[in-house]
C-alpha positions as CSV (number, residue, x, y, z in Angstrom):
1,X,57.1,-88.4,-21.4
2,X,53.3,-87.1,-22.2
3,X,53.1,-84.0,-20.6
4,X,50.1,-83.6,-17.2
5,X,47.1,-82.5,-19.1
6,X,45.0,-80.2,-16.9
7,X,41.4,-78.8,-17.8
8,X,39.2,-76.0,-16.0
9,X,37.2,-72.9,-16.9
10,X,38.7,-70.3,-18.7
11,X,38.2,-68.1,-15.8
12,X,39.9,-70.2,-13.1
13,X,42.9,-70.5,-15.5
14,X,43.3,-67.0,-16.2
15,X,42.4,-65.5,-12.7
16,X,44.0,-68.8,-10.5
17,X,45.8,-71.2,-12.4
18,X,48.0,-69.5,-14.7
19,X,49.5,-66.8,-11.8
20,X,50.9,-69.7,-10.2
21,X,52.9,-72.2,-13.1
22,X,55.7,-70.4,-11.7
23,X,55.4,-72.3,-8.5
24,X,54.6,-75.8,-10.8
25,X,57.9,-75.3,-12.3
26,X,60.2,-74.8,-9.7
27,X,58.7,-77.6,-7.7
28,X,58.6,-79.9,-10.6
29,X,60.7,-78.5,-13.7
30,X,61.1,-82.2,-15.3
31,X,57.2,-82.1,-15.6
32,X,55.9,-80.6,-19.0
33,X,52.3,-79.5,-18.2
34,X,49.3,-78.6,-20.6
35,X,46.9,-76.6,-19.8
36,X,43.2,-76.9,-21.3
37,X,40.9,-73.6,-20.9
38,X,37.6,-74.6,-22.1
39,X,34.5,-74.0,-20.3
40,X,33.3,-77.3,-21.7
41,X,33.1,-80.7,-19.0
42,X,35.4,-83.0,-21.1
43,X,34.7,-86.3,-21.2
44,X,37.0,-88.5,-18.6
45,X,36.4,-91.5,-20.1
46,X,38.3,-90.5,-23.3
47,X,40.9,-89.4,-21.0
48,X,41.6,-85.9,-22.8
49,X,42.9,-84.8,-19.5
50,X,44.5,-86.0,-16.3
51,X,42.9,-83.5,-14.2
52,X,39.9,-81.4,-14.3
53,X,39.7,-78.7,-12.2
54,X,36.2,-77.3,-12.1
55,X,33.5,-75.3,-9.9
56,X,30.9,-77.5,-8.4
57,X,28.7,-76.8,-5.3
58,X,26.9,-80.3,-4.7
59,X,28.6,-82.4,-7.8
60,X,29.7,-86.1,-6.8
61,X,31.7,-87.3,-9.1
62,X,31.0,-90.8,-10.7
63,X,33.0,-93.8,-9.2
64,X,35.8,-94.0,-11.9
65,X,37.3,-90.9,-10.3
66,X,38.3,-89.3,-7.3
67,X,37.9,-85.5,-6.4
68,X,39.3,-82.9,-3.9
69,X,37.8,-79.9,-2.1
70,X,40.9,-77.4,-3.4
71,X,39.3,-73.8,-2.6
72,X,35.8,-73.1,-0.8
73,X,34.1,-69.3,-1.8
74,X,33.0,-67.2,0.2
75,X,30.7,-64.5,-0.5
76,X,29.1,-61.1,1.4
77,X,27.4,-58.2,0.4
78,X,29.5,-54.7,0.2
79,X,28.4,-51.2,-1.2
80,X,30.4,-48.1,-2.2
81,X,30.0,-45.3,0.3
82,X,28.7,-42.7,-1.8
83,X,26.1,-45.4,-2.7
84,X,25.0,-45.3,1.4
85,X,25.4,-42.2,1.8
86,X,22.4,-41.1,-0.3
87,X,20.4,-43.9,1.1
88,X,18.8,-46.2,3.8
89,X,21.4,-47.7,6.3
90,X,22.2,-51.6,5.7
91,X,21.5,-52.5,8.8
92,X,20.5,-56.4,8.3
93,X,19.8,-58.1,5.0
94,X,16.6,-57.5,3.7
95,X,17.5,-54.0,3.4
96,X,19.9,-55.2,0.6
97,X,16.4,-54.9,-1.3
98,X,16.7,-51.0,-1.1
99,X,19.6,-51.2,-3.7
100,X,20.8,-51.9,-6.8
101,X,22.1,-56.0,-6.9
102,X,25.0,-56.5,-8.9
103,X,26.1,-59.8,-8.9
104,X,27.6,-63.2,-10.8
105,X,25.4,-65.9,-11.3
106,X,26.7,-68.7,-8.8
107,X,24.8,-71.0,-7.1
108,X,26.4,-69.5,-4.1
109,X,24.7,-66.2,-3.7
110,X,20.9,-68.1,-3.4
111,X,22.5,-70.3,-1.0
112,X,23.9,-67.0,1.2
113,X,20.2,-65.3,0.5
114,X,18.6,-68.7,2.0
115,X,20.6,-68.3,5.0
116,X,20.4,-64.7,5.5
117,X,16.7,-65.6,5.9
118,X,16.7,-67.5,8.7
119,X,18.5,-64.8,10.4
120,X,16.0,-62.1,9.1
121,X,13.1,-63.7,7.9
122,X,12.1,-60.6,5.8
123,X,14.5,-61.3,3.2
124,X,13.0,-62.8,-0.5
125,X,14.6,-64.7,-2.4
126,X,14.5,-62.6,-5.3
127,X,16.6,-59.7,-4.6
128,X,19.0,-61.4,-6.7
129,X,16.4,-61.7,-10.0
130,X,16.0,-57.9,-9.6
131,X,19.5,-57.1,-10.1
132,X,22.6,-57.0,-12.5
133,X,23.9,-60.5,-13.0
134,X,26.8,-61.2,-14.8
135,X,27.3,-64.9,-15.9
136,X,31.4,-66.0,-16.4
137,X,31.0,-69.7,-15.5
138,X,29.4,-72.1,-17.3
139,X,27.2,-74.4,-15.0
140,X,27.8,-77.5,-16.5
């Protein structure tokens, strides 16, 4: 029997996938399974894999395949104390601009940024651009 060929990000199969084969095993031990980490989209047309899990925000898949919602993010600010305590009160989100912005490079935070400006329409946009980014995911 071919073992189930599964493919996502190196991130998601260190920090999600991995911690939980235990569970894969005892609910199907007669299943081999292989795990891909790339951070590469492989091509489903030359069926490398059987199942790709992957991050996508707005991505439809093309009508050869089929794909499930299996985790939604969700994001907020938060702040170290002794980082407040020094410093303006966070008291809606534009005064997020008053410190330092350390954050991964998701789609997700400009989407929380867009919405946090209808609720204070003082916030920009580029609070984000002025901070720390750290990039894990590719965005492929």
């Amino acid at each position: 029997m071919h073992p189930l060929r599964v493919t996502t990000t190196n991130a998601c199969a260190a920090r999600w996938l991995v911690p939980r084969l235990p569970l894969w095993g005892e609910a199907d031990p007669g299943i081999a399974l292989e795990v891909i980490g790339t951070d590469v989209v492989m091509d489903s047309a030359a069926r490398n894999a059987n199942v790709a899990i992957r991050y996508a925000c707005e991505a439809v898949p093309g009508p050869e395949l089929a794909a499930s919602e299996l985790l939604r993010d969700r994001f907020w600010p938060v702040a170290s104390a002794k980082l407040l305590a020094g410093g303006k009160a966070i008291r809606c989100p534009s005064d997020l601009a008053e410190y330092p912005f350390i954050h991964a490079a998701w789609p997700t935070w400009q989407r929380w940024l867009v919405m946090a400006q209808r609720i204070h329409p003082r916030v920009t946009l580029d609070i984000a651009a002025n901070g720390l980014t750290f990039t894990e995911e590719s965005k492929r």
